[in-house]
C-alpha positions, 0 to 999 in steps of 0.5 A, a space after each residue: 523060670 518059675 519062682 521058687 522061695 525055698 531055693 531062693 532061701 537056700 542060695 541065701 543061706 549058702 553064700 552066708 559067711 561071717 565076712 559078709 555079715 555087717 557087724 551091726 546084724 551080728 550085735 543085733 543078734 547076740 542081743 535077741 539071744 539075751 533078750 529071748 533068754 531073759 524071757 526063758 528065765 521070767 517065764 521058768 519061775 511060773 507054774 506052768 512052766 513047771 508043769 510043761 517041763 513035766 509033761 515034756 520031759 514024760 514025753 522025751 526023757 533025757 539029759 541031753 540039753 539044758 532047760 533055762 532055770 531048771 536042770 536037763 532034757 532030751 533035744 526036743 524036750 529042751 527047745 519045747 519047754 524053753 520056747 514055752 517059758 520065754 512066750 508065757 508073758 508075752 515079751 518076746 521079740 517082734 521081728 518078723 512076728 515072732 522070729 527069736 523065740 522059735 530060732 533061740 529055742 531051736 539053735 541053742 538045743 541042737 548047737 548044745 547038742 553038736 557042741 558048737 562053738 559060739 561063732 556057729 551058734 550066732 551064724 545059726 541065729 542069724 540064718 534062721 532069723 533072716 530066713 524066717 524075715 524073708 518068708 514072712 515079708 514076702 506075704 505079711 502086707 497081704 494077709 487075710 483077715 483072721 476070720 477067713 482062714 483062722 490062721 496065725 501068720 507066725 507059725 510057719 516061718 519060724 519053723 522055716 527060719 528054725 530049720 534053717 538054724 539046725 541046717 547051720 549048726 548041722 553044716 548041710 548041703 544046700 541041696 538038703 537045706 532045702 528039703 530042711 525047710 520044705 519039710 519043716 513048713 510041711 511039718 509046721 503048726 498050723 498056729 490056730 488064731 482062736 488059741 492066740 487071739 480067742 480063749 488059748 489058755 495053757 496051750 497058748 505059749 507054745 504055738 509061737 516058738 515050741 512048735 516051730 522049734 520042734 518042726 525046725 530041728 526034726 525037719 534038719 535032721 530028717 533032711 540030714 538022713 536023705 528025707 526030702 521035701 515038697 520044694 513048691 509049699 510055700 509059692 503053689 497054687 494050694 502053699 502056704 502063701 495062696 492060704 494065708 495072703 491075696 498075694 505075695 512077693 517074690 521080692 523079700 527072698 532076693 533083698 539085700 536088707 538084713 531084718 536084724 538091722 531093724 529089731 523089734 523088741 517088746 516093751 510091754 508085756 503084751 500083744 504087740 497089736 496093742 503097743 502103739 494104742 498103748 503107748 498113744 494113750 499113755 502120752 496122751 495122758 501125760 500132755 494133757 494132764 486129764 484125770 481119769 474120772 473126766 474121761 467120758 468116752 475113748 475112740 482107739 483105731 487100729 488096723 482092721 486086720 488086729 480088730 479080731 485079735 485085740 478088740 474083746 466084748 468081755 473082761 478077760 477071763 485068763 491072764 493070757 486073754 487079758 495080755 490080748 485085750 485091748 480096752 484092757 490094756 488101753 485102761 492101764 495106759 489111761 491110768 499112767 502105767 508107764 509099762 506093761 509088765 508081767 503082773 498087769 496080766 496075772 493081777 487080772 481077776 484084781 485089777 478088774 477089780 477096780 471101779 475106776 478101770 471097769 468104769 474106763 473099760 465100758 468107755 473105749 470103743 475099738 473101730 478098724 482106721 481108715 488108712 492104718 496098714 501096720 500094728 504100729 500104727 494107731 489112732 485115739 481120741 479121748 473126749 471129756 466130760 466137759 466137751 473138750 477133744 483130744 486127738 494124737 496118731 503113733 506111728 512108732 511105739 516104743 520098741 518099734 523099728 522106728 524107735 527101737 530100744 537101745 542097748 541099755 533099755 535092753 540091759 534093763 529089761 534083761 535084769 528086771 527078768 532076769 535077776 529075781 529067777 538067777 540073781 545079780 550075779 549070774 544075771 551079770 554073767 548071761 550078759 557077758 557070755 551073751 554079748 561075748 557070743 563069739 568068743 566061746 570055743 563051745 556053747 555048753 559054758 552058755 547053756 549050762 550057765 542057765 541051768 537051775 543049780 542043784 540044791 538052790 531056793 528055787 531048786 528046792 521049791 521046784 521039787 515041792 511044788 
């Protein structure tokens, strides 16, 4: 019989019952949903958000869900503008891609909307973040090179995983679970790789998490209404899968592994391509104890198919370029910044700046690594002014499966995003009604919990900005 991912998927999702859910998946998952919020609430405070928030809620008026640091908007706008605020920095979650930001956005606006519990909203957190971990997996060892099909492979499957979420919430039959998904990856972005990878600017923070969440909650209510979907889009000779890898496997989509039983969260505020170069030199540093003005050149290898993405031939030009760029970041990690955080970014024009970067700058040369297969692998060498060699390998940056952050890093970075937007106190508050998911009759204490209160600071210097 012919393989077929989509109802493969949909046989997953409807034997997915809380028994058979480990404790530690249902943990992992209220923990994507405080981290993913965490950056929906650093991200509200910008200026782009505001303006986002205002073209969007022109586009699709409303009250209907609540808008992370602001007030309320209509389903779509809602879940469009807080996926926009929680990619602005870049420091949401690695799970195959980019899997909370889209399922987050999704699962809160349409589980506000139907006024369901905290159980369904976790339940729906966990389906869409393990369906997007299934089509990811089954082509992500065998994508093509950036420059071949001028794709991102984040795109898709979060809108899948996103429609698989609403179909949760909106208590689907499997049948029109299935066509939720087809037509959610039928209606998915494209995710252009010049707007991530090259000059994206403004554009850039909805490709990853708005756009999947919008295609994942119109496909689930199309599919509610009896609209079908193309069953063959992710496995036909002219899919998804023959568009973006050489080959691909049927094998995640029978697993019994639980994606969320090995997160990946962000530490840096940047491209995850670039953390374990990152992360490599910044331990390099430390043992070694050079100086930076002894350094005479650098060799970074990574994996080929991240050697479009990250590695640039100018300085950056945006905020946005330079949480992409490579030798960038590499620079501050040779410095002794501990983190990237979101000002390494937006001091850009600042920090290029600096004679002692550009110097470390223009000695950083970026090759593809023999051998290297994974973005969390990398290679670097530092060779001095003296002669002397310096040579380290990272399998495993900070944040990473195999050394991921535990719940207190997760706390930590929680408030230092958190608290500066909502202060101490309703920080702390997110953090029970997050960790306490479960035992909430109905969502909108969450969601309205994260609304800007009327008449605040921060409130008032919304309305004159």
């Amino acid at each position: 019989m012919k393989h077929s991912p989509i109802r493969d998927l949909s046989n997953f999702l409807a034997t997915l019952h809380p028994s058979v859910v480990p404790e530690e998946v249902k943990t992992q998952a209220r923990l994507c949903l405080l981290d993913t919020i965490g950056c929906m609430v650093s991200g509200a405070a910008t200026d782009a958000a505001r303006r986002i928030a205002t073209a969007e809620l022109n586009a699709n008026p409303g009250k209907q869900c609540s808008i992370v640091g602001g007030k309320r908007g209509g389903l779509l706008s809602a879940a469009r503008i807080n996926a926009y605020q929680g990619d602005i920095y870049e420091l949401n979650d690695l799970i195959a891609g980019h899997a909370s930001i889209g399922n987050v956005a999704a699962a809160l606006a349409m589980g506000q909307a139907r006024n369901v519990s905290g159980e369904t909203l976790e339940m729906a957190l966990i389906a869409g973040i393990e369906t997007t971990a299934r089509v990811y997996g089954a082509f992500y060892p065998y994508q093509k090179n950036l420059e071949e099909v001028g794709m991102v492979s984040v795109g898709l499957p979060s809108a899948v995983g996103s429609a698989a979420a609403c179909a949760r919430i909106l208590d689907l039959s499997p049948s029109q679970t299935s066509d939720a998904l087809a037509i959610a990856a039928a209606w998915a972005n494209w995710c252009p790789a010049e707007v991530i990878f090259g000059d994206g600017r403004g554009a850039k923070p909805m490709l990853f998490g708005g756009l999947p969440a919008n295609a994942g909650i119109s496909a689930a209510l199309a599919a509610e209404q009896g609209i079908s979907g193309p069953p063959d889009i992710l496995s036909s000779a002219m899919g998804f899968f023959a568009t973006m890898a050489t080959q691909w496997t049927i094998d995640p989509f029978h697993s019994s592994t639980w994606a969320l039983a090995h997160p990946r969260r962000k530490l840096h505020a940047c491209c995850g391509y670039i953390h374990s170069a990152y992360d490599a030199a910044l331990d390099l540093r430390k043992s070694e104890g050079f100086a930076i003005e002894e350094i005479a050149s650098v060799l970074v290898e990574v994996p080929a198919y991240t050697v479009p993405a990250i590695r640039k031939d100018r300085l950056p030009g945006t905020a946005n370029e330079a949480r992409f760029h490579l030798q960038y970041m590499l620079a501050h990690a040779l410095t002794g910044l501990e983190a990237v955080t979101p000002a390494t970014s937006e001091a850009f024009e600042a920090e290029c700046a600096r004679p002692e970067l550009l110097a470390l700058l223009d000695r950083i040369r970026v090759e593809p690594g023999t051998g290297l297969r994974h973005y969390h692998q990398s290679r670097l060498s530092v060779t001095l002014a003296d002669g002397r060699e310096f040579s380290v390998s990272n399998n495993a940056p900070r944040g990473s499966d195999r050394n991921p952050l535990g719940d207190e890093a997760i706390l930590a970075k929680f408030r230092s995003l958190c608290a500066p937007v909502m202060g101490e106190g309703r920080t702390e508050r997110l953090i029970r009604l997050c960790l306490g998911l479960a035992d909430l009759p109905r969502i909108d204490t969450l969601c309205t919990a994260l609304e800007q209160p009327r008449g605040t600071g921060s409130d008032r210097k919304r309305t004159t900005d």
